[in-house]
py3Dmol code that shows the C-alpha trace and the ligand (Angstrom):
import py3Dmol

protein = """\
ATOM      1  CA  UNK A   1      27.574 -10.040  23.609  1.00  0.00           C
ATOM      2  CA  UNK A   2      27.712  -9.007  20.061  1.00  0.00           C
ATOM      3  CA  UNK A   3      29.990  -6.897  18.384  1.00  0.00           C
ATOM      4  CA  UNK A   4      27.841  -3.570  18.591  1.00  0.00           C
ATOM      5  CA  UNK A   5      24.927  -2.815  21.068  1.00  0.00           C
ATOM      6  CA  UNK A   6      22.958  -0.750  18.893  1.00  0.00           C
ATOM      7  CA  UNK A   7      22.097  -0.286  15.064  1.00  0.00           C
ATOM      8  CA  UNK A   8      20.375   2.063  13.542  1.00  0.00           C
ATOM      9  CA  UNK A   9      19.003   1.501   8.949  1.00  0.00           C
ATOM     10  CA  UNK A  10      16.628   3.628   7.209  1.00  0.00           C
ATOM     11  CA  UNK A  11      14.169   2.460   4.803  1.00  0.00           C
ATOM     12  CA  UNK A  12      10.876   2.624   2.977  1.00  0.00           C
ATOM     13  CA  UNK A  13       9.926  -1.264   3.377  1.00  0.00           C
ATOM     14  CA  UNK A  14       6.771  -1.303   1.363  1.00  0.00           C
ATOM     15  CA  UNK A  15       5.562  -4.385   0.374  1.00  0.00           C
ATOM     16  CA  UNK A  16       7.857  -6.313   2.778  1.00  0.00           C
ATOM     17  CA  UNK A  17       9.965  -8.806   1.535  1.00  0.00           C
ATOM     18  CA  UNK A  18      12.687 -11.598   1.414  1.00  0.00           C
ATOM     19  CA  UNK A  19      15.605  -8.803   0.917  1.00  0.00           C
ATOM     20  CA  UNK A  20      13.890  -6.527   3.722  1.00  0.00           C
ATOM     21  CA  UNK A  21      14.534  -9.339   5.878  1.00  0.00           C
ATOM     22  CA  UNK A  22      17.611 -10.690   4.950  1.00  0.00           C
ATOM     23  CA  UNK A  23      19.110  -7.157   5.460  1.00  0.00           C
ATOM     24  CA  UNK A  24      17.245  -6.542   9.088  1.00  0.00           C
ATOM     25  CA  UNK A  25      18.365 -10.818  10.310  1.00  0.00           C
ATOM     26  CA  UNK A  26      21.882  -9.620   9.107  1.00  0.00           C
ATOM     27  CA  UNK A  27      21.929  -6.786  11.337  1.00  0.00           C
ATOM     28  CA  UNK A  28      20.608  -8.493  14.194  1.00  0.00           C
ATOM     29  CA  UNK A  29      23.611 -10.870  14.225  1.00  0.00           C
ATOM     30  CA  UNK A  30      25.911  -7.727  14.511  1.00  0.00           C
ATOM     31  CA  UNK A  31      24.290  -5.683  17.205  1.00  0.00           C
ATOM     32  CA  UNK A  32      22.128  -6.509  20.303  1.00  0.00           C
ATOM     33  CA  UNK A  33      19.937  -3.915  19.388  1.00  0.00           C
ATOM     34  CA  UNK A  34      18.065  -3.292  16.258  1.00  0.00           C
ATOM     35  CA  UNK A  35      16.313   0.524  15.310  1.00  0.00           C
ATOM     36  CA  UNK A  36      14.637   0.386  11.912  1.00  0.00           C
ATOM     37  CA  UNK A  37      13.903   4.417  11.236  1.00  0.00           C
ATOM     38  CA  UNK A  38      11.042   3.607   8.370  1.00  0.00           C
ATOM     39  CA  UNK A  39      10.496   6.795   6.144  1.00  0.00           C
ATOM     40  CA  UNK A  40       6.920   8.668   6.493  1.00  0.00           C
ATOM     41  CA  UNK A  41       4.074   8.760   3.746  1.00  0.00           C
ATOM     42  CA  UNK A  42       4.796  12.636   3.392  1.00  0.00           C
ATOM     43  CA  UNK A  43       8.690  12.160   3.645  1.00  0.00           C
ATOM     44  CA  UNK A  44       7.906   9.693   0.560  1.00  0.00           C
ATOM     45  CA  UNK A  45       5.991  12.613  -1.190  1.00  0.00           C
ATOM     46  CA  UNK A  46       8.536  14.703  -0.424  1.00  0.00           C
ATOM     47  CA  UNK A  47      10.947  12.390  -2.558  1.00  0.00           C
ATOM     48  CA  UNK A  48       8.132  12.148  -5.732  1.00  0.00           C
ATOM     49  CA  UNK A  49       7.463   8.667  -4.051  1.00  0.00           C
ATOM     50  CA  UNK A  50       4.124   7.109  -3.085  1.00  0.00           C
ATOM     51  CA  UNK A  51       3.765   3.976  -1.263  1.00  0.00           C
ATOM     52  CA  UNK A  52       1.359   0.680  -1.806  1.00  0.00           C
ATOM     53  CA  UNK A  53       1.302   0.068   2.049  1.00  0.00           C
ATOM     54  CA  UNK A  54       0.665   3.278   4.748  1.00  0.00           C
ATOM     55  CA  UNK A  55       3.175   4.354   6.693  1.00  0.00           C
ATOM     56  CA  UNK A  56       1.274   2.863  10.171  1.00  0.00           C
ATOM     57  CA  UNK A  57       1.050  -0.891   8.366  1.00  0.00           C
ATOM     58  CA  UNK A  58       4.706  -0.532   7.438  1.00  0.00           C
ATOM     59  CA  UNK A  59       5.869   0.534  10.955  1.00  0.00           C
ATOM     60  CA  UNK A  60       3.618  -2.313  12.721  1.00  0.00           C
ATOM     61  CA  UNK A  61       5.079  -4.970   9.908  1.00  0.00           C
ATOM     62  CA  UNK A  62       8.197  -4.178  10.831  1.00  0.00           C
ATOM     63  CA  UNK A  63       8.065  -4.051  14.254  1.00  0.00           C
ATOM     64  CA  UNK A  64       6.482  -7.025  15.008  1.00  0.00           C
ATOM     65  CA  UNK A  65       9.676  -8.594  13.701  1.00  0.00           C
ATOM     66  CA  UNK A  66      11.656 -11.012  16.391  1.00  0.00           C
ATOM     67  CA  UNK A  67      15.049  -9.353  15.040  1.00  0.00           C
ATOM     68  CA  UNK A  68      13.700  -5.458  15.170  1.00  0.00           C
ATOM     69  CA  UNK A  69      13.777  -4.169  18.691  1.00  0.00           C
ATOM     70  CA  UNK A  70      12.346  -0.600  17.956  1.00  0.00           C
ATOM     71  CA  UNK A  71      10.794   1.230  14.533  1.00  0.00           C
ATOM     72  CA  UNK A  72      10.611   5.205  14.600  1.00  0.00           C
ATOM     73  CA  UNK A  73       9.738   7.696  11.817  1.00  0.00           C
ATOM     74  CA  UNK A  74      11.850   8.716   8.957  1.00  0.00           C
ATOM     75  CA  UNK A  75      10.587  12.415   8.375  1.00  0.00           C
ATOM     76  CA  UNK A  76      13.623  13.794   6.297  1.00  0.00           C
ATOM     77  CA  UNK A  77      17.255  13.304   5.586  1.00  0.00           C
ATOM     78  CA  UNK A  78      18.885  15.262   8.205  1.00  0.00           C
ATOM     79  CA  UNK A  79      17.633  13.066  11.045  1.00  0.00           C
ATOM     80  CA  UNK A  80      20.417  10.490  10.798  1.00  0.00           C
ATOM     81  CA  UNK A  81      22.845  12.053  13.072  1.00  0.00           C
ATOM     82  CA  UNK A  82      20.336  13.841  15.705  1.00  0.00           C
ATOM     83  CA  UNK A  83      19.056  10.133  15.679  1.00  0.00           C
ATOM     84  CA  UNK A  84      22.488   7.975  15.984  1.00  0.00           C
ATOM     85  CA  UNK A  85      23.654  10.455  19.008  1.00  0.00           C
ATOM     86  CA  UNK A  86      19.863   9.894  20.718  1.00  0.00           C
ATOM     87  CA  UNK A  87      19.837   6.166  20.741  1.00  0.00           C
ATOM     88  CA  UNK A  88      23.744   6.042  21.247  1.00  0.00           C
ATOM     89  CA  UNK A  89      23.927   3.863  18.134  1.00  0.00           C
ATOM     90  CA  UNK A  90      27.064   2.497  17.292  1.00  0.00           C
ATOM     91  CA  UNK A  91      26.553   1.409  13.872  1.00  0.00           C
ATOM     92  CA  UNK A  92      24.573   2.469  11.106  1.00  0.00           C
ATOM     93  CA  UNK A  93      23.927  -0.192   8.330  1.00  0.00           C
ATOM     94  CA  UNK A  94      22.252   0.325   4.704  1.00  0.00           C
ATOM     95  CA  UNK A  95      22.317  -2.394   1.892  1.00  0.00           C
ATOM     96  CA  UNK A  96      25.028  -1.472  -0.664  1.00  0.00           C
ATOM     97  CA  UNK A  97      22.752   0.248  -3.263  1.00  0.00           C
ATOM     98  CA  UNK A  98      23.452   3.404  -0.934  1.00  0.00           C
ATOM     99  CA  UNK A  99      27.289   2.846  -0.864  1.00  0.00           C
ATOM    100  CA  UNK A 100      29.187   6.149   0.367  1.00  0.00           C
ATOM    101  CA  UNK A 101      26.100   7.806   0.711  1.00  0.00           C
ATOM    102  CA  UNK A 102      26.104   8.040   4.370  1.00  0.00           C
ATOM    103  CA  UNK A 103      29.724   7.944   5.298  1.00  0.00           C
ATOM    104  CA  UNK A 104      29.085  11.338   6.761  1.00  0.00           C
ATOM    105  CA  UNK A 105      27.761  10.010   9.802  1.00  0.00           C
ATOM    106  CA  UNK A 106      31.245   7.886  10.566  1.00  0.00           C
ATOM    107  CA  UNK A 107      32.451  10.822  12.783  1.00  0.00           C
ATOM    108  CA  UNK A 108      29.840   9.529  15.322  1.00  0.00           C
ATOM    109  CA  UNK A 109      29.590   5.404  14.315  1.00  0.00           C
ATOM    110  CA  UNK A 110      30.600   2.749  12.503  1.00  0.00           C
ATOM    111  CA  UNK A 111      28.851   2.947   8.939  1.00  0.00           C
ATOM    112  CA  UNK A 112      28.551  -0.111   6.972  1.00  0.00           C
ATOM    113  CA  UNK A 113      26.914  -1.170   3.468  1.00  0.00           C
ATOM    114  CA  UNK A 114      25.925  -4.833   3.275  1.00  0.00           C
ATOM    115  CA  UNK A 115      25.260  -6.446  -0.171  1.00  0.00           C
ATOM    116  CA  UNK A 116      21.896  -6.690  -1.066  1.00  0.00           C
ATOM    117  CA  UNK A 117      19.946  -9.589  -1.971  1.00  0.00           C
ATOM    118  CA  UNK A 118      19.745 -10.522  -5.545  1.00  0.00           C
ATOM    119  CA  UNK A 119      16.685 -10.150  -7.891  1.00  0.00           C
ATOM    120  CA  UNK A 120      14.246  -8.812  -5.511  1.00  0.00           C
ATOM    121  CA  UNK A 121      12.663  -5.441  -4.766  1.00  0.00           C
ATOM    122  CA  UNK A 122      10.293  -3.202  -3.784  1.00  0.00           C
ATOM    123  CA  UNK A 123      10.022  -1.592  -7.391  1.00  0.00           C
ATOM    124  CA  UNK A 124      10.116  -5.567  -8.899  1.00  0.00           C
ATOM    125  CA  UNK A 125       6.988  -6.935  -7.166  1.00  0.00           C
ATOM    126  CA  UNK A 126       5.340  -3.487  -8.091  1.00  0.00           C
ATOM    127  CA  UNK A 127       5.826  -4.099 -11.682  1.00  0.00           C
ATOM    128  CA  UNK A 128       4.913  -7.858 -11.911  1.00  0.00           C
ATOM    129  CA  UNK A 129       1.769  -6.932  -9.722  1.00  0.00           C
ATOM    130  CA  UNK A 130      -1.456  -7.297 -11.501  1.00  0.00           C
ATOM    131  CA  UNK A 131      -3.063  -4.249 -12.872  1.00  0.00           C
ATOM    132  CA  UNK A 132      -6.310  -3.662 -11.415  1.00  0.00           C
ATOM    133  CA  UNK A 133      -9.119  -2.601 -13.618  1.00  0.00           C
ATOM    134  CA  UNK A 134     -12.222  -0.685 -12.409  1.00  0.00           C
TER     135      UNK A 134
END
"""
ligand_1 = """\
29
LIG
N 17.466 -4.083 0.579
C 18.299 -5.207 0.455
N 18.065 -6.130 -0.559
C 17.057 -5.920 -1.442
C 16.197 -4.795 -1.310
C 16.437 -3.881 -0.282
O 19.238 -5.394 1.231
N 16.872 -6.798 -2.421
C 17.739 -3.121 1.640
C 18.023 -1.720 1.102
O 19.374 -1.614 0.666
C 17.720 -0.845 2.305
C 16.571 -1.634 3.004
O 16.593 -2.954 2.447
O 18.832 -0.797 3.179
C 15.218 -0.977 2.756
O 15.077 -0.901 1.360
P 13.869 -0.245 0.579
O 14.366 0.915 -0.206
O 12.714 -0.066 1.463
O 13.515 -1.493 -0.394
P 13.681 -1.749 -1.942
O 13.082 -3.085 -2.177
O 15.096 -1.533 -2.403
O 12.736 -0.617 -2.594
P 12.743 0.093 -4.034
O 12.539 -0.975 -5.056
O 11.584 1.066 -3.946
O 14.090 0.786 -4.168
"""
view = py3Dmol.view(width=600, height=400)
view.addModel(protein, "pdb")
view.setStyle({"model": 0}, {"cartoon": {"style": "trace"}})
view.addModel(ligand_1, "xyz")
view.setStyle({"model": 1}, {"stick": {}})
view.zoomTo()
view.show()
């Protein structure tokens, strides 16, 4: 029995990597179930962002993870509560880059912001990726 039964984090996780999983192993330990809501190619555009991976790839990357029990759409950033009181989450986790941000949502859960991992991101492998030409 862990200390929560079900968490609920939000993210883009393109171009999975070591701090995607650190994060998602992390929350595992606290709660015996694991919902990774991973934002939408037009929620993306919606923020001026476009991804390397599709949102489908992204989804089935994630979900084939032993630590993620579930993986639903992020479609826009009034979801969160509508989607903690759904799946009766009891924690909400996001790595600290998003500190405060969604302390809102502590009327219905615990909200906590775990330190990310150090010197690797999304927008890090983008930029030491080769350029293609032609
Ligand atoms: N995350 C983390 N450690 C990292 C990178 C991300 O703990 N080094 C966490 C984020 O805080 C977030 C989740 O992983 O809770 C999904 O992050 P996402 O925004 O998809 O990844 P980034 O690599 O931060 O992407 P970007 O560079 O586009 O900001």
């Amino acid at each position: 029995m862990k200390q929560f039964k079900c968490a609920i984090t939000y993210g883009t996780y393109d171009l999975f990597h070591i701090g995607h999983l650190n994060l998602l192993e992390r929350i595992a330990q606290l709660a015996d179930e694991v919902i990774v809501a991973v934002s939408t190619d037009e929620f993306n555009a919606l923020k001026g962002k476009r991804t390397v991976i599709p949102y489908p790839e992204r989804a089935r990357i994630v979900a084939a993870l032993r630590v993620v029990d579930q993986v639903i759409p992020e479609m826009n950033w009034e979801q969160k509560t509508d989607d903690v009181l759904k799946y009766q989450c009891d924690l909400m986790v996001m790595g600290d880059d998003w500190l405060g941000r969604f302390d809102f949502l502590k009327q219905y859960c615990e909200v906590l912001y775990l330190p990310r991992t150090e010197g690797i991101s999304t927008t890090i492998i983008r930029e030491t990726m080769p350029v293609k030409n032609g």
